[in-house]
N, C-alpha and C positions, 0 to 999 in steps of 0.2 A: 757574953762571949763574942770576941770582935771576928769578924770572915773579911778575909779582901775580895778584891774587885778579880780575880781568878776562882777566888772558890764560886763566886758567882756566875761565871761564866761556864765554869763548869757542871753548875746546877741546871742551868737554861739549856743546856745541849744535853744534857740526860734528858729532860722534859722532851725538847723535840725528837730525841732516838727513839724515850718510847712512844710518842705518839705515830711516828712515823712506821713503827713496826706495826702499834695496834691497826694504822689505817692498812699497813700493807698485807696484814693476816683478815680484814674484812674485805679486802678487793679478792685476793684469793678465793677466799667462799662465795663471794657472789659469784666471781666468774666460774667456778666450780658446781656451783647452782645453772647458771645458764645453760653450761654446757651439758650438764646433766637435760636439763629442760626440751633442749634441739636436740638433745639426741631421741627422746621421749618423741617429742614432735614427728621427727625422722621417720622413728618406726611406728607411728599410727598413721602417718600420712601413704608410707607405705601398705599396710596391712587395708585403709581402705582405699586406695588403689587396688591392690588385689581382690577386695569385694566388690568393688566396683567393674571390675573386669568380668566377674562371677557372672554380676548380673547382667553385665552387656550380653556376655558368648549364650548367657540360657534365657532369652530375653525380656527377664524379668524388669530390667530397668524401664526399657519402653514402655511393660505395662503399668510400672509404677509411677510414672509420668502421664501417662492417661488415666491413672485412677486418681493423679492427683489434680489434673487440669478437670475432672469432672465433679470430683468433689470442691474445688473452686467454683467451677459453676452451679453448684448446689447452694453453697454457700451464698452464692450474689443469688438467685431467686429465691433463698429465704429471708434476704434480710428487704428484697421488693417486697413479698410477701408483706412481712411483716409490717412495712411500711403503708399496704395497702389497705390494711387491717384498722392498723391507726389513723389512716384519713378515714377509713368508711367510720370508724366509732365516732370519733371528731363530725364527721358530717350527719351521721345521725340523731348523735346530741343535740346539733344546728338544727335538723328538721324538726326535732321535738320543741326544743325551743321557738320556733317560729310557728308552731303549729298555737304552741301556747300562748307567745305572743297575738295569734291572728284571730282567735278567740278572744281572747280579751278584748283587744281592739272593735273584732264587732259586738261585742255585750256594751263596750261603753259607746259606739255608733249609735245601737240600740237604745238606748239612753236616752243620748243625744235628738234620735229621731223623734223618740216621743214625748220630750222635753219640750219641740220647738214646733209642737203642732200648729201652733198661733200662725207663727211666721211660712210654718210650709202650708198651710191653706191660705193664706194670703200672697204667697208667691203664682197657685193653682189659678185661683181668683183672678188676679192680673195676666196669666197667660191666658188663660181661656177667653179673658172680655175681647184683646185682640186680635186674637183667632177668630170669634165671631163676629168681630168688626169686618174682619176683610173676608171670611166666607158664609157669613149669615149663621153659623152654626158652630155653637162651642167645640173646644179644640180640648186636648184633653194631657194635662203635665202629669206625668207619672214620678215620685219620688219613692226610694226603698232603696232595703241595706240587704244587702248579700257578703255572703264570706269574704269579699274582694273590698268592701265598702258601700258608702251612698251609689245608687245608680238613676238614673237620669235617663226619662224616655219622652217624648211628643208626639201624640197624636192628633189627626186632625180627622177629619171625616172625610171628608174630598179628596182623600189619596191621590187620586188619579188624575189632581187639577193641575196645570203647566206650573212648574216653580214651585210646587207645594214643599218641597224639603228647604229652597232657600226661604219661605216664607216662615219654619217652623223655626230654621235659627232665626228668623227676623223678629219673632214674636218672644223667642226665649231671650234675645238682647235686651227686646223692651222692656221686658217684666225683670230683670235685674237693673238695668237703667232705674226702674222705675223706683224698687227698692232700694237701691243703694241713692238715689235721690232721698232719702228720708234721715241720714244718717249726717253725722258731722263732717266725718271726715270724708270722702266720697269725689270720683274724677270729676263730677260733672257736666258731664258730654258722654255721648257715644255717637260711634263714625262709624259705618258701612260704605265700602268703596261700589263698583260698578260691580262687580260679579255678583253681588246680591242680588239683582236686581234682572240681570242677564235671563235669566230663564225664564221669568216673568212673566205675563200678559202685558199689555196697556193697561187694561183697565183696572189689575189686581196693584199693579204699580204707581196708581196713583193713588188708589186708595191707600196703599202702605207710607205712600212719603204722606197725605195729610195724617193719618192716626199718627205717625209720630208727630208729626208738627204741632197735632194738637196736644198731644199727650205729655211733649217737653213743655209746651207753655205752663202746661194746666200742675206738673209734678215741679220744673223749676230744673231742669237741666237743659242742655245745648245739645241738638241732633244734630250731626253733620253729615251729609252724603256725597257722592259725586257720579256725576253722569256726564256722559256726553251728551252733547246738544242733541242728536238725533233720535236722544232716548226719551228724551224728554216728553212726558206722555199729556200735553197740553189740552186736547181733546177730551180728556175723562177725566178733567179733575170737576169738582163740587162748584155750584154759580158760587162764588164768594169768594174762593180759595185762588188768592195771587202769588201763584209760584215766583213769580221773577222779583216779586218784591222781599224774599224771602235771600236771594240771591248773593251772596256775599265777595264771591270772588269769579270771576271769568279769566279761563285760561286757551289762549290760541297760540299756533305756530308762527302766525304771519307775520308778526315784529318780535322784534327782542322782550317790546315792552311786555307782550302775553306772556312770558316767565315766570316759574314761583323760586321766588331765591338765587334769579339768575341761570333758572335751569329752561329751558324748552319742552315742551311735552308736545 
């Protein structure tokens, strides 16, 4: 069956008629939907207007705003609360744990302590001969382990002798010097500046520079110290004992040349 170029044109404009009706019966109901909606809107927006007016004129609204700004603030101190709770379990777990840890720690100190008896009576040994080198009377190293770890004490007998605390580090340097002298790896030196030496006697001060001096030769390290020339306790050393030839470096103000590294002192 043949159609011309009419019947088709007349097929395409029914196509658009009804389309054009179907879309203009769905704009219809929508907008007949919105309008329903706003008007919906309208009358609750009024009606809570007029509750709202209720509660202003009987002043319940006010107190509904203070029951609600307090109940906010309920709100935020329960969730610090809550927060404070959770750090305190959190940090008590921590304390448990390091409680545990800190125990361990000194059970394997413990251990350790009495593993290395050899070597902490031979550290004792070596503070105490020095001690009694320079006050005639042993001195006394205390080692032990306390909750905290190893602890570390010197005693001497002659408390009461001028310098006797820088004497007791001077005799604890040695006796590691001495030890660490025996080892591979090891500084090789130890160096005491002038304030060791400052509270001093004379006579206690030269006896301390000879025991090191003999005591580096004899172990096989390098003792370094410094003094000022006026400290220099020349009078009490031992017949034999040549401090000046011991002497390695001389430093003065007077020329440039007395400089260490181009400094003046």
């Amino acid at each position: 069956m043949k159609r011309t170029l009419e019947d088709l044109e007349q097929f395409h404009a029914q196509i658009v008629d009804n389309r054009r009706t179907f879309l203009a019966d769905d704009v219809a109901r929508v907008e007949a939907r919105i309008s329903r909606r706003e008007a919906a809107i309208e009358a609750l927006s009024s009606e809570r207007a007029g509750l709202l007016e209720i509660l202003r004129t009987h002043g319940a609204l006010d107190e509904h705003n203070l029951l609600q700004g307090r109940v906010t603030g309920i709100d935020e101190s329960l969730r610090q609360v809550k927060s404070r709770l959770t750090s305190l379990r959190k940090f008590e777990q921590g304390s448990a744990d390091l409680k545990i840890r800190a125990q361990d720690l000194e059970q394997r100190a413990r251990r350790d302590y009495s593993a290395r008896v050899g070597a902490r009576e031979r550290a004792i040994r070596l503070f105490n001969a020095s001690s009694e080198a320079l006050y005639n009377a042993p001195g006394k190293l205390i080692v032990d382990v306390s909750d905290t770890g190893f602890r570390f004490n010197v005693e001497i007998e002659r408390s009461k002798a001028q310098g006797i605390e820088s004497m007791k580090a001077f005799c604890f340097d040695l006796m590691l010097a001495q030890l660490w002298a025996e080892r591979a790896i090891r500084p090789g030196f130890l160096l005491h500046d002038t304030p060791v030496f400052d509270p001093v006697d004379t006579r206690q001060r030269a006896h301390a520079i000879e025991l090191a001096a003999n005591t580096a030769e004899a172990s096989g390290f390098q003792y370094i110290c410094a003094f000022n020339s006026d400290q220099v306790p020349y009078d009490e050393f031992s017949e034999g004992f040549d401090f000046d030839a011991r002497v390695r470096l001389r430093l003065a103000d007077r020329t440039p040349a007395g400089g260490l590294f181009g400094v003046r002192f």
